[in-house]
N, C-alpha and C positions, 0 to 999 in steps of 0.2 A: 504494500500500500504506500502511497506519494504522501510524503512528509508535505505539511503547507510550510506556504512560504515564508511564516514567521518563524518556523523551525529552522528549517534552512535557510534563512539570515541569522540563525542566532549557532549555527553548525558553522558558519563563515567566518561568523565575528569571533568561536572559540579559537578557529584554526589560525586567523591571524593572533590573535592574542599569542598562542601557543609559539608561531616563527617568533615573535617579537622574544620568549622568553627564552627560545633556544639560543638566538642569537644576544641576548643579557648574557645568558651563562657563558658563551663562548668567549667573550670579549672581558667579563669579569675578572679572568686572572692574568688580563694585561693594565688591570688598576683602571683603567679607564670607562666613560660612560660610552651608551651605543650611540649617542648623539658625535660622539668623537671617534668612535670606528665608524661611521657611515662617512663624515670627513676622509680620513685613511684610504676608504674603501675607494671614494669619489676619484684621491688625487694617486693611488697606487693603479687602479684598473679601468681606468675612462681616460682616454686620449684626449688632447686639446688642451684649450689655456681656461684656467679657472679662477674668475673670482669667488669674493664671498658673495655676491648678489646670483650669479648662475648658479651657484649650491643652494643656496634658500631658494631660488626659484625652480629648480630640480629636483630637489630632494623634498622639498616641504617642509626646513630648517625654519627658525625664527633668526632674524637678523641679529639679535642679542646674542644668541647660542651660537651662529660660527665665528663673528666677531672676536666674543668670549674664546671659541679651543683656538682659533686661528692663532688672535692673537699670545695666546698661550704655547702653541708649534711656533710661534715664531723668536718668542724668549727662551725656548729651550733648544734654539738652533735648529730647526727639521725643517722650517721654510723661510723661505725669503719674499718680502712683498715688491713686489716692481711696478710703478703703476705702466697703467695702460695708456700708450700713447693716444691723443683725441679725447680722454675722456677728463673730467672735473676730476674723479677723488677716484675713480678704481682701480686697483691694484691687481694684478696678477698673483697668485698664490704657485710659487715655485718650491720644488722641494729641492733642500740640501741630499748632500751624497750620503748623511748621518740620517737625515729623515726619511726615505727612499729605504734604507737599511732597517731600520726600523720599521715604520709603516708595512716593510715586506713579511717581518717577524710576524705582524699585527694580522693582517687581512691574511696571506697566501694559504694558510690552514685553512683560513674558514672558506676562502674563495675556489678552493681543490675541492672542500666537502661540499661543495656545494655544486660542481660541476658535474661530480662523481651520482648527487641527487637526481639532478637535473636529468641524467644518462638514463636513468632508472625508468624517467616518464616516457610517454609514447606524445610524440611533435603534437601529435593531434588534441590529447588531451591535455597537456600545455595551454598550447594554444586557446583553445574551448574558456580553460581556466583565467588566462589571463585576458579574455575579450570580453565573459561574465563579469569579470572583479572590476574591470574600464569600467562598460555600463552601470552598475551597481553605484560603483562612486560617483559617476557623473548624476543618475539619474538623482543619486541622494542629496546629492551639493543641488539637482536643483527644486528638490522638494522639502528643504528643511528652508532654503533661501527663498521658495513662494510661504513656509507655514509661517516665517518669522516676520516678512512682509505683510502679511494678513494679519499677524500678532498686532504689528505695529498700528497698524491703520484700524484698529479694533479700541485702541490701548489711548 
C-alpha cells in the first residue's frame, strides 16, 4: 500500500537529517564545524575562482558564516585573499600549498566514500532522486513564500 505524501515528506526530511549527521560525525574528529568542511569541500573539489559571495550563493552559506571560517583559513595560513580585478571589495579565496595539504587531509576521505556510495546507485535512480529533491524545494520555497504572503496581508 502507497504511503501518503505526508509520510513521505517526512521519510525525506528523516533521510536528509540522517546525510547531515553522517557527514557531523565525519568531519567531527577534524575539530571542525560542517559549515567549514563544506568551505574545504567547495575550494579542494570544484574548479574555478571562488569568492565568499559564490559560496553563500552556492552553497546556501550565511554571509557571517564564510566571512567568519574564511577569515579564520586565512589567519591560520590555508588561504590567501586577492581581490578580484573590476570589482568594489571581492576577493578571491586562494589556497596556500599548507591549506591544499590540509583541506586534502579534511574532505578526500569523505569525498572517496562518497564516490564509492555514489557507485552503488543505479544513474537512473540518482537521477529520479535528485530531480524529486529540485522540485520539492523549489515547489516548497514557493508555497511557504505565497503562505507567509497571505500571512502578511491577513496580519
Amino acid at each position: 500500500m502507497r504511503q501518503t505524501a505526508q509520510e513521505e515528506l517526512k521519510l525525506v526530511i528523516q533521510q536528509i537529517n540522517e546525510l547531515t549527521k553522517i557527514y557531523h560525525n565525519a568531519v567531527s574528529s577534524h575539530h571542525i564545524s560542517e559549515n567549514e568542511f563544506w568551505i574545504w569541500y567547495i575550494l579542494i573539489l570544484t574548479d574555478g575562482e571562488h569568492s565568499q559571495q559564490s559560496i553563500c550563493d552556492a552553497w546556501f552559506l550565511t554571509k557571517q558564516t564564510v566571512n567568519t571560517i574564511v577569515s579564520n583559513m586565512a589567519k591560520e595560513g590555508y588561504v590567501i585573499l586577492a581581490p578580484i580585478p573590476g570589482t568594489k571589495n571581492r576577493k578571491s579565496i586562494r589556497l596556500t600549498e599548507q591549506g591544499r595539504q590540509h583541506g586534502e587531509q579534511i574532505v578526500l576521505p569523505i569525498a572517496c566514500a562518497e564516490q564509492r556510495a555514489l557507485g552503488r546507485i543505479r544513474a537512473r535512480e540518482l537521477a529520479a532522486c535528485t530531480s524529486a529533491l529540485r522540485k520539492l524545494t523549489q515547489f516548497l520555497k514557493e508555497e511557504i513564500s505565497h503562505a507567509e504572503s497571505e500571512s502578511n496581508s491577513e496580519g
